[in-house]
N, C-alpha and C positions, 0 to 999 in steps of 0.2 A: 020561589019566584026569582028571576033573574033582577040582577041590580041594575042591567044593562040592556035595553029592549033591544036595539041595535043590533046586536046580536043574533038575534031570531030572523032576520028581513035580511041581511049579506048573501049572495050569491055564491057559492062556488067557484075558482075560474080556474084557467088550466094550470097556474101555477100552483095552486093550492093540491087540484086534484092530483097531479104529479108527485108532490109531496105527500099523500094517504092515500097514490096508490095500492099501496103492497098490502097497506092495511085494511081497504076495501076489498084486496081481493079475498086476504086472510079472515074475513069476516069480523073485524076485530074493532070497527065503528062503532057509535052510539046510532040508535035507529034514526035520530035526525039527520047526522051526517052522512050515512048511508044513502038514503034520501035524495040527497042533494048532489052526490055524486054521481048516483043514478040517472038523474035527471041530468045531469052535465055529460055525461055519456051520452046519451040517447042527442043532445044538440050539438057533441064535438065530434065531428069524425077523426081529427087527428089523436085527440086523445083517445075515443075507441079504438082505433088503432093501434097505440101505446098498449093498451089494456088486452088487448086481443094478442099482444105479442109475447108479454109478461105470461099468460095462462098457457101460452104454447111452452115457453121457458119454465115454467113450474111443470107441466106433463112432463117435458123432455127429460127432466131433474129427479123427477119421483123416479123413473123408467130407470133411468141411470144405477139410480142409489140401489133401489130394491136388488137391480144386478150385480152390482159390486156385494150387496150383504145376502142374497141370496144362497142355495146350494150350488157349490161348485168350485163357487168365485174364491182366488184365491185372498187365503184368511190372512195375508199377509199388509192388507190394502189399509186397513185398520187396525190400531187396538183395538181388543175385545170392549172394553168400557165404552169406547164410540161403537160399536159397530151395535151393542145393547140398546144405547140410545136414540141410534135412528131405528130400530127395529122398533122400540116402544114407539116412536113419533110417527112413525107408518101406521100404526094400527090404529092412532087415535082419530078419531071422526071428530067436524064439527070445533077445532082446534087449528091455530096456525099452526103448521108444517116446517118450513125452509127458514122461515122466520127465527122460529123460537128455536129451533137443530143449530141453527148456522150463523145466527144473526153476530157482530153486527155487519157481516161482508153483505156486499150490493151484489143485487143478481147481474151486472155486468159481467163483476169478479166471477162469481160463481159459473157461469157459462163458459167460462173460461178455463174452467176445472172441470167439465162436464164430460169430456171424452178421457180425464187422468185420474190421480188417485185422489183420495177423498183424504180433506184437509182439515187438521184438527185445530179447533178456536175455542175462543176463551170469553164469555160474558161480563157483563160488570150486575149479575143476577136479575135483571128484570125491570123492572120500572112501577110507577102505583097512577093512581089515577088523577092526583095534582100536577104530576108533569105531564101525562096524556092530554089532560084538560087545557093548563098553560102552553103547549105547544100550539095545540088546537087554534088557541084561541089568540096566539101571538103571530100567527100565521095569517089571519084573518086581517090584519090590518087594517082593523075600525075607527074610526071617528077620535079623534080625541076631543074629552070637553076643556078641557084647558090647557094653553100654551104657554112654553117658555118664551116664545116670542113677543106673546100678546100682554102676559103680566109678569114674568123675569121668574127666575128661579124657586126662587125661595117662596113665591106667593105659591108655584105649584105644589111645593115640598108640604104648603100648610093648609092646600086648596082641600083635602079631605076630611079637618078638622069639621063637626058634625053631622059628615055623612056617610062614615062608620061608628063601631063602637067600640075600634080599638085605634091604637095610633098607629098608623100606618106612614110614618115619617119614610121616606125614602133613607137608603142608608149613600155616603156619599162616596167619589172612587178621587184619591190622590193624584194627579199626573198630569191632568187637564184638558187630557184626548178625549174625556167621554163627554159628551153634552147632551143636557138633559133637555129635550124637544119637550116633553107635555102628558099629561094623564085622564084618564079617567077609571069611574066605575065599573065596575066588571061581578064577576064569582065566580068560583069555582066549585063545583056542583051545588050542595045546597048551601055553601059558605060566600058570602059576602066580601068583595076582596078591591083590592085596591091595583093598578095597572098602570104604569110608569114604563115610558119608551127612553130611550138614550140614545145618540148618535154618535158612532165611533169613526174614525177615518176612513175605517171600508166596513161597511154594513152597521147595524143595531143591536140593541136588544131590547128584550120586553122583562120587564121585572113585576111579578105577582107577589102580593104581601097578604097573608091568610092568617086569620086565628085561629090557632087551632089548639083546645085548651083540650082536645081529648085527645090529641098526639095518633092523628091518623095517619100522617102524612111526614113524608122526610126519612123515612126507616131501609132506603134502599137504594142501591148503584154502589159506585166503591167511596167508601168513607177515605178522606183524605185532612187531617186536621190542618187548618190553617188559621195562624192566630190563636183565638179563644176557642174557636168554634170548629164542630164536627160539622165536615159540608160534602154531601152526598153529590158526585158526578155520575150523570150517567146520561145515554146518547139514545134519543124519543125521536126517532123518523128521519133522521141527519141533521137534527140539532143535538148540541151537546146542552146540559141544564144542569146547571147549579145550586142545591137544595141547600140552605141550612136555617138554624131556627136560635130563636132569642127571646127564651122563656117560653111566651105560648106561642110569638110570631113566628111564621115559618117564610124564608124567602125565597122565592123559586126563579132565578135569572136564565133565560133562555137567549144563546145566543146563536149563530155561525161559526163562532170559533173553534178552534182546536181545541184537545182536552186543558194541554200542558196553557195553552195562553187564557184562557177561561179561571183556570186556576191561579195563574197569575195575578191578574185583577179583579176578583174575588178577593186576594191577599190585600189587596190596596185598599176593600174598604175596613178590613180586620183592621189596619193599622193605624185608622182613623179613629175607632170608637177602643180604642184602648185607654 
């Protein structure tokens, strides 16, 4: 059961869809959110439009690639090791495609390589379903039930105390650019979690705080030690997200930023709880 009813009654709207388009079309949704997107298509024409153009740009790409690795083409266009792996990614059904080949380039980029040679990338391996979920739902930009404004700081930091069953303390950032707007309850799939917004000079973040005593979550993107702590980056839809964990707690900071400045302020709050 969700912690968060709110949740379930938000609408879709073109910014969101925009943002899980690719994943809409990849089939790579929860059947809820598929749902909701569908139904926002069918009442946007500009975003079917958007969507109608993407599926012309994934035809035009398949058509492409299969030529380029086909018989004939010369074997020169690729190493052998890519040219394997988009032949495996061709054959698969029912699986993203362009996504999981190519990612993390935008199909702008890539249409733009569509008439050249085919261009070899590097993953940060993948992503798990607490940042799929946290992006999800940091995207969504629901309701807060308590404000920084309305009862100061620090009442937020404590505003959780027994309405989880772990402490879900916010962790704090050094510097003084970040400020902490407000929280509420949330989960992540069937885990119970805590959801904390911050206001940066240009844009936000959303920070999810999970228990997770059976160690599902945090195990993937490129590990990068900072401070005490192994903290997993890695880039969910054109956010970049920040994993790492404290004992059972695992925190999931989704922002706008870059890899390299995301990482930075991360460091700032390592150097607080030293």
């Amino acid at each position: 059961m969700s912690s968060d009813p709110t949740e379930a009654t938000a609408a879709m709207d073109c910014a969101e869809l925009t943002r899980t388009l690719d994943a809409y079309l990849d089939r790579e949704l929860a059947p809820r959110d598929e749902m909701e997107a569908a139904d926002h298509l069918a009442a946007c024409e500009d975003c079917r439009a958007l969507a109608d153009a993407q599926r012309r740009l994934r035809v035009a790409l398949r058509a492409r690639l299969r030529a380029a690795m086909g018989p004939g083409s010369d074997a020169g266009q690729a190493p052998d090791a890519l040219r394997q792996r988009l032949h495996l990614a061709l054959g698969r059904e029912k699986k993203p495609f362009l996504r999981r080949v190519l990612s993390p380039v935008s199909f702008a980029a890539l249409a733009a390589c569509a008439t050249g040679a085919v261009i070899v990338l590097a993953s940060h391996g993948g992503t798990d379903s607490l940042v799929r979920e946290a992006v999800r739902k940091h995207t969504r930009d629901l309701p807060l039930e308590v404000t920084a404004s309305a009862s100061g700081p620090e009442s937020v930091a404590s505003w959780f105390a027994g309405k989880l069953d772990f402490n879900a303390a916010p962790p704090h950032f050094s510097g003084g650019d970040v400020r902490l707007v407000g929280a509420r309850l949330s989960n992540i799939q069937d885990h119970p979690a805590a959801y904390v917004r911050y206001d940066l000079p240009r844009g936000h973040l959303g920070l999810f705080i999970v228990e997770d005593a059976d160690r599902r979550f945090g195990e993937v993107g490129r590990a990068v030690q900072i401070g005490p702590s192994s903290v997993r980056l890695i880039n969910e839809r054109g956010f970049n997200v920040a994993v790492w964990r404290r004992n059972e707690i695992v925190y999931s900071l989704v922002s706008d930023l870059d890899e390299n400045d995301l990482a930075r302020l991360v460091k700032r709050t390592q150097e607080l709880d030293r």
